[in-house]
N, C-alpha and C positions, 0 to 999 in steps of 0.2 A: 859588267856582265858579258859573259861569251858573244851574243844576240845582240851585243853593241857594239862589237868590234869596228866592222864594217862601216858601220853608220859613223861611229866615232872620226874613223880615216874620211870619210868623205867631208864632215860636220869641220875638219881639221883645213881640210883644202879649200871650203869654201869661205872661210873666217875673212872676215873684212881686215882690210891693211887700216894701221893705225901713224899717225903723224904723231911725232911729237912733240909735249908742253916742254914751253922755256918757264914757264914762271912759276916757282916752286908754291907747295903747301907747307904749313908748318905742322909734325907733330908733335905731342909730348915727347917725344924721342931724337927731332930732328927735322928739317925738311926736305921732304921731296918730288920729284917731276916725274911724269907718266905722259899717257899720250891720247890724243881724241882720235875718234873714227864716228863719222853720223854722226855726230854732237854729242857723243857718248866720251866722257872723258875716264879713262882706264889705268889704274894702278895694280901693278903685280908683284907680288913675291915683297908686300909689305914683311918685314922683323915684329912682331910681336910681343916676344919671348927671345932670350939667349939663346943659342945654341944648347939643345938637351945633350953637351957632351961630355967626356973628362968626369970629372967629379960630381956635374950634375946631371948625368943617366942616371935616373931615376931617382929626382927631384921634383919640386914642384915648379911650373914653369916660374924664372925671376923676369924682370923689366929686362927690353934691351938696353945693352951698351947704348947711351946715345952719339948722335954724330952732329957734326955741324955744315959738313959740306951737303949739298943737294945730293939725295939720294937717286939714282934714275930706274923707274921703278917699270922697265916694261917688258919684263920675261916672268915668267912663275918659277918663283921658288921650290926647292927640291921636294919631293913625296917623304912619307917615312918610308924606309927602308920596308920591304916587303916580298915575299915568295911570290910565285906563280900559282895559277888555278885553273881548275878546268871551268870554271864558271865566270873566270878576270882572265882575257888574253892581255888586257890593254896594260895588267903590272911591267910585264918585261920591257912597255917601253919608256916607263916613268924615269925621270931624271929623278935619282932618290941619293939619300944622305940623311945622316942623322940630323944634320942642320936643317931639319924640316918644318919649323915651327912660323909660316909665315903664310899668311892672308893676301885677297884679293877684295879689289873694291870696285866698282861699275857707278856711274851717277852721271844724270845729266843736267842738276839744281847748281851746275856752280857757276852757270852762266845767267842764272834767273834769280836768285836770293832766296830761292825756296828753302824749307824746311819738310825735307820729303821723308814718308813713314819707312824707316829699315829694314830688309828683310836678309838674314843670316842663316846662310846654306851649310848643312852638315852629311855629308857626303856618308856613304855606305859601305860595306866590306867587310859585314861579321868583324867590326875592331882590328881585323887584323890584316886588311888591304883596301886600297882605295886610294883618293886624293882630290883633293879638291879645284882641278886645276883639267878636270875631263874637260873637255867639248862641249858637251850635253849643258856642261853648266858653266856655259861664257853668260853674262849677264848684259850684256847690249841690249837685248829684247826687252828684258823686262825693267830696264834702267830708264829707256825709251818711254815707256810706257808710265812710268810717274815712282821709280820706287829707288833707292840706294841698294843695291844687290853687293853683299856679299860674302865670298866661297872661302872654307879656312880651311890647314892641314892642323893633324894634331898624330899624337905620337898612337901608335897602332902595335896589336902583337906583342911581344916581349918589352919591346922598348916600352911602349905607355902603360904595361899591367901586370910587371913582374913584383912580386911584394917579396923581401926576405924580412925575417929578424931584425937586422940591427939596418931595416930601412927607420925615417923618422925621425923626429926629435926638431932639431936645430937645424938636421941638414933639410929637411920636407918646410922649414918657414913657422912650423907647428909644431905643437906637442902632440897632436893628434890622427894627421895625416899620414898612412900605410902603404899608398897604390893607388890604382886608379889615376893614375897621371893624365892618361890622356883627355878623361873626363877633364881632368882640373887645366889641360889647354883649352880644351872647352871652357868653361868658363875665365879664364884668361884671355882669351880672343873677344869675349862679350862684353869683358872689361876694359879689352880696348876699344871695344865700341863705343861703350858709354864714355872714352874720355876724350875719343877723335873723331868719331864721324861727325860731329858739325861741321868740322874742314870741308868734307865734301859734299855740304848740304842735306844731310841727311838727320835726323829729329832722333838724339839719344835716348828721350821718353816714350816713343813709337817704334819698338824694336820686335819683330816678328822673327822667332826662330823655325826654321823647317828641316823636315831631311825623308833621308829614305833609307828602309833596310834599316841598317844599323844608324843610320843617323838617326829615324825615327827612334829607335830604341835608347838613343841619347837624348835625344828630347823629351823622352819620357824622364829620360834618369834626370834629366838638369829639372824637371819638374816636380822632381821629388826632393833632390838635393837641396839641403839647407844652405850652402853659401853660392849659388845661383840665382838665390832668390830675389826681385828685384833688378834685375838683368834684361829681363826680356818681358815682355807686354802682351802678347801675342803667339799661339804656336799648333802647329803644323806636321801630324806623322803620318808618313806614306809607308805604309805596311811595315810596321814593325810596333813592338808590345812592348808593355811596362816588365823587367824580368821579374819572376818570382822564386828561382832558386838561386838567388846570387851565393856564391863560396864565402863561406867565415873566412876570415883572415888565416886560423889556423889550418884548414882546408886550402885554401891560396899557398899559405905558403908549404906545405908538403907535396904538392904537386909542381910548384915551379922546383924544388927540391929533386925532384925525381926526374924533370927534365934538364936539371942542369948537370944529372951527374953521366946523362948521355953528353957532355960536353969534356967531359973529364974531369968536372969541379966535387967532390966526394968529399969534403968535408963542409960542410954546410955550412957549420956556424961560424967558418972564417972566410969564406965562400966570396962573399961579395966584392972584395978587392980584386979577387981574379975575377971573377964575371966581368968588373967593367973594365978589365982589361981584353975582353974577350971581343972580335971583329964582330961591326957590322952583321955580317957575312954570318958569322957560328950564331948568334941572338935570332935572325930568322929563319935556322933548323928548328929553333926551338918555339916561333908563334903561331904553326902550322898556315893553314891557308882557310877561304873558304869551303868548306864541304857542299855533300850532297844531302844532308838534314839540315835545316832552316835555325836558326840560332846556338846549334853545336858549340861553334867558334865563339861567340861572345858570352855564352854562359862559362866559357873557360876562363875568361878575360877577369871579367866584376869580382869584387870582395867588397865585404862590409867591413874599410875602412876606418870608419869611424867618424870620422868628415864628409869627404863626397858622399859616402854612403853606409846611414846608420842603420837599415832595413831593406828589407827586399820592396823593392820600386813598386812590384803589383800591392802590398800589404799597404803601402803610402797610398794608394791610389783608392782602393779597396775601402780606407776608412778615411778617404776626402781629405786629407791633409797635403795634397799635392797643389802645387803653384796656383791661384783662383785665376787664369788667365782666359779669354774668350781662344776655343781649343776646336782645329779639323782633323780627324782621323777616318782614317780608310783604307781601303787595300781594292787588288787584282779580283778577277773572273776566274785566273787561273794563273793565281801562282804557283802552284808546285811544279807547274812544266821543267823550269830552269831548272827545279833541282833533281826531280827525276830522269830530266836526260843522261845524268853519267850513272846513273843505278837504280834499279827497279825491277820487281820481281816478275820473271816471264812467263810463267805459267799459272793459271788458275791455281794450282794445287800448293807453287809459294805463294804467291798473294794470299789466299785462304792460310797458309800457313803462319806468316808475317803479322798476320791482323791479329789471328788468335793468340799468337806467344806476346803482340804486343797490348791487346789491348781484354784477355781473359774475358768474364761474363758480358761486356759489351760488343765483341767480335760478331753477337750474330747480327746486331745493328747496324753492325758500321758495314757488315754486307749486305746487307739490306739496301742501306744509302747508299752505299757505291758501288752496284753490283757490277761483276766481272762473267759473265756464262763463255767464253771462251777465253784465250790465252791473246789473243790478238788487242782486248777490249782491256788485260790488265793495267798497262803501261798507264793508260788514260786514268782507270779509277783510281790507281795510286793516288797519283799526281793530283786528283781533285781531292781524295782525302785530305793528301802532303796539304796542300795548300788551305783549304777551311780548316786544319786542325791548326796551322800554324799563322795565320791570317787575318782568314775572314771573322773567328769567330775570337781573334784578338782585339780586331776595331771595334765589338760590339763593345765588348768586357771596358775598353776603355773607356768608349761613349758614354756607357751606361754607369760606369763609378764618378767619370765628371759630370756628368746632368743629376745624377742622385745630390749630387754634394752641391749642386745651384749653382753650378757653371756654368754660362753659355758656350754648346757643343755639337757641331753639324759634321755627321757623317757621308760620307760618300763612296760609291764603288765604281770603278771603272772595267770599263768593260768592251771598248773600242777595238777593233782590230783591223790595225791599218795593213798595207798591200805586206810589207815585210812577214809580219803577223802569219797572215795567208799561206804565205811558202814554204815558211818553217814549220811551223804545224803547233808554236807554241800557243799560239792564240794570244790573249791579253796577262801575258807574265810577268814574271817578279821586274818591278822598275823597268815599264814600256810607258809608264806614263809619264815622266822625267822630263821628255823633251816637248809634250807636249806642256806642261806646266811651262817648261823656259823657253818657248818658241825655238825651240832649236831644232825642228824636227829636219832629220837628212831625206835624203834624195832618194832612197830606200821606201820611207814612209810617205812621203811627202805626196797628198792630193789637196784639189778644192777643199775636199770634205773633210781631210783630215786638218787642214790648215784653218778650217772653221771652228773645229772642236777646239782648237789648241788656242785659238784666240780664246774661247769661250774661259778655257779653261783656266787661261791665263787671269781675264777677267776677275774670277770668282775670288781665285787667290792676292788680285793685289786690292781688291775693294775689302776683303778681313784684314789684310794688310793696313791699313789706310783708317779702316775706322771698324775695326773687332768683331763685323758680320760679313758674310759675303753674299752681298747685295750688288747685282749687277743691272744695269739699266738694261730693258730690253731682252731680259734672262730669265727662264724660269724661277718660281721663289723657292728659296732652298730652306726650309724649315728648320726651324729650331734642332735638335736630337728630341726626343720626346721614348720615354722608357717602354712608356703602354705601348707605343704605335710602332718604335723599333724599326725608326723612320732614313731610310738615305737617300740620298741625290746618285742617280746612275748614269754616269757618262757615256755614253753611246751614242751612235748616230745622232741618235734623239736625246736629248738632256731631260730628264723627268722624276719624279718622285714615286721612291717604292718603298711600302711597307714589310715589314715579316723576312726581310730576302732571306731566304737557305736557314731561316728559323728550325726547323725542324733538324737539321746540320749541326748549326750551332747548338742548341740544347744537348745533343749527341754530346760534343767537345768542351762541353762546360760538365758534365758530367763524368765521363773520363780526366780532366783535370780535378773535378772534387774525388774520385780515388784514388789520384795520387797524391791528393793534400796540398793543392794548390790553392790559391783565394779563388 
């Protein structure tokens, strides 16, 4: 995100130098060498998966090639290929290639014989930017701290979610599989969890997935997804929702149609051999980037598949048939800051305009709750709508369909605004809580107070981690989810429990989604 640039470059410059292992690991694939720094022993730009290239763009990921020589594992592997944003400066300076399909590891059980509980990082960027390999999420900190950490890339935008016709069959591994590829490195990354991280000490039956933004929204999806299942133990979304209008396959594929034939490709149904002869380079005109509305880009992404995904993710959740795993979701104070800073309506008179064409007989509510009485005060109610319509009042929806179905499920809101926060004027916005979850906070952020929180916070998440509640020694108690009470844990200065928050908000936004036919 824009608001991490900075931080990122400083979080970059101050990363601890690492020495390097002589003495190899073995995987399913090969053995290889990485490096310690602080007893943190660190592998990078682990192979996964093939190369998604040649004949298999837009494939299901296969095993790698294996090797015999020691691999030397201590750079990160290349990003998926990806545009620029006015919300991601940090794309332009990813080392990116379609050879993107490779992971990172962090652990510090290989010098103790531990069996430490796994927690697996899914990075954000609307599916169609991102990487696993930011700063923010070096895992030293929390590898330190008792947990196997780690960060994967997976195929994003065009390359991981373009569906044609004669995708499928033989070449997808399946008779059933359409798309959604990058999902399906998702769970190919999980699946090389479960067959290698004991090398690095790490407990294949204690596997915690997390993300944010779009990760969270993948963690929903692997939570709904039927051959995910059994993968993971554990799981984690930081502002982001179950989707509920995923594209049919025949919807998928008429629109990758129509973007392909701005490529010059105009005959469709013989289309795909020129496609993947098509660069890098032409594939990322066509994944756009992230926007200025909050899931745009990844509702463009999904299709129901048939495999990864046989139903809209919200309807699996809706009627409790999603993964029975002990589950945190939450979100921001204010996230729609990030996305109304590059567009928002300036005057009273749009605002009031925007709300009525978007939201008909409910308009005069949602100004009521977010009132603007001058043009100066619009920028701000946007932005707090943007964000509880897209957000806040998607953590409840989640909370509330996993506790209905007798899942253990603790929500939380954050709400902190450390010194950065302050200056920029976004306050507590979309993914400002990131670093303090991975102690990575920069020099930007960084006080007593805020380095207090960020322990705390760390805490919370590696004790669910570890054993499926987050229960911290010395920490306020973070209750259950509980439906009536509509209960969360609020990160702030102060850590504490609040009931009802922005209830009357959410009800608003659970109502405007029941007129558009949402679950």
């Amino acid at each position: 995100m824009r608001w991490l640039t900075l931080a990122t470059l400083l979080a970059t410059l101050s990363a601890a130098s690492c020495a390097p292992l002589q003495d190899p690991i073995r995987l399913t694939s090969g053995p290889i060498t990485g490096s310690v720094a602080e007893g943190v022993h660190v592998y990078k730009g682990i192979p996964y998966a093939k190369p998604p290239v040649g004949n298999l763009r837009w494939c299901a990921p296969q095993p790698p090639e294996p090797w015999t020589e020691a691999r030397r594992c201590l750079t990160y592997g290349p990003s998926c290929p990806q545009g620029d944003s006015p919300l991601d400066r940090d794309a332009a300076t990813l080392n990116q290639s379609e050879d993107c399909l490779y992971l990172n590891v962090w652990s510090s059980a290989q010098d103790t014989g531990e069996k430490l509980p796994v927690m697996v990082w899914i990075h954000g960027g609307g599916l169609v930017q991102g990487s696993g390999s930011k700063p923010f999420y070096e895992g030293a900190s929390l590898a330190r701290r008792g947990v196997v950490l780690v960060t994967i890339n997976y195929r994003l935008g065009a390359f991981g979610f373009f569906t044609h016709p004669g995708l499928g069959g033989l070449e997808a591994r399946t008779t059933e599989c359409r798309g959604n590829w990058g999902i399906l490195d998702q769970i190919a990354a999980l699946q090389w969890v479960r067959d290698n991280i004991a090398q690095f000490g790490g407990d294949p039956g204690n596997v915690t997935i997390f993300g944010e933004s779009a990760g969270a929204l993948s963690v929903h999806i692997l939570m709904a997804s039927p051959p995910a299942r059994g993968l993971f133990h554990r799981a984690i979304a930081e502002s982001g929702a179950a989707p509920h209008r995923t594209l049919t396959l025949e919807r998928s594929h008429a629109l990758w149609q129509q973007k392909a034939a701005s490529l010059g490709v105009t005959d469709w149904a013989h289309g795909l051999a020129a496609l993947r002869q098509k660069s890098a380079t032409d594939l990322i005109k066509l994944s756009g980037s992230v926007g200025t509305m909050p899931g745009k880009s990844g509702a463009e992404m999904l299709c129901l598949d048939g495999q990864v995904l046989t139903e809209n993710p919200a309807d699996t959740f809706a009627a409790g048939h999603e993964a029975p795993v002990p589950f945190i979701v939450g979100s921001n104070a204010d996230e729609g800051t990030l996305f109304t800073r590059q567009g928002a309506p300036k005057t009273v008179w749009g605002y009031e305009f925007v709300v009525r064409r978007m939201f008909g007989d409910l308009a005069g509510e949602v100004l009521r709750l977010y009132p603007a009485p001058t043009d100066a005060e619009v920028k701000d109610a946007f932005a707090a709508a943007l964000g509880d319509a897209s957000f806040t009042v998607n953590a409840r929806r989640s909370a509330r369909w996993h506790a209905a179905a007798g899942h253990p499920t603790w929500r939380y809101f954050f709400a902190y605004l450390p010194r950065s926060a302050q200056i920029s004027g976004l306050g507590a916005t979309h993914g400002i809580e990131i670093p303090f979850v991975f102690g990575t906070l920069p020099a930007t952020m960084a006080s007593p107070e805020a380095q207090t929180l960020s322990d705390r916070m760390g805490a919370y998440w590696l004790a669910f981690a570890r054993a499926g509640k987050p229960e911290a020694a010395g920490l306020p108690a973070w209750d259950a989810y509980d439906v009536t009470r509509d209960n969360v844990l609020v990160f702030d200065k102060q850590i504490g429990p609040q009931d009802h928050l922005r209830a009357e908000k959410c009800d608003l936004w659970d109502k405007a989604k029941e007129q558009r036919g949402e679950q």
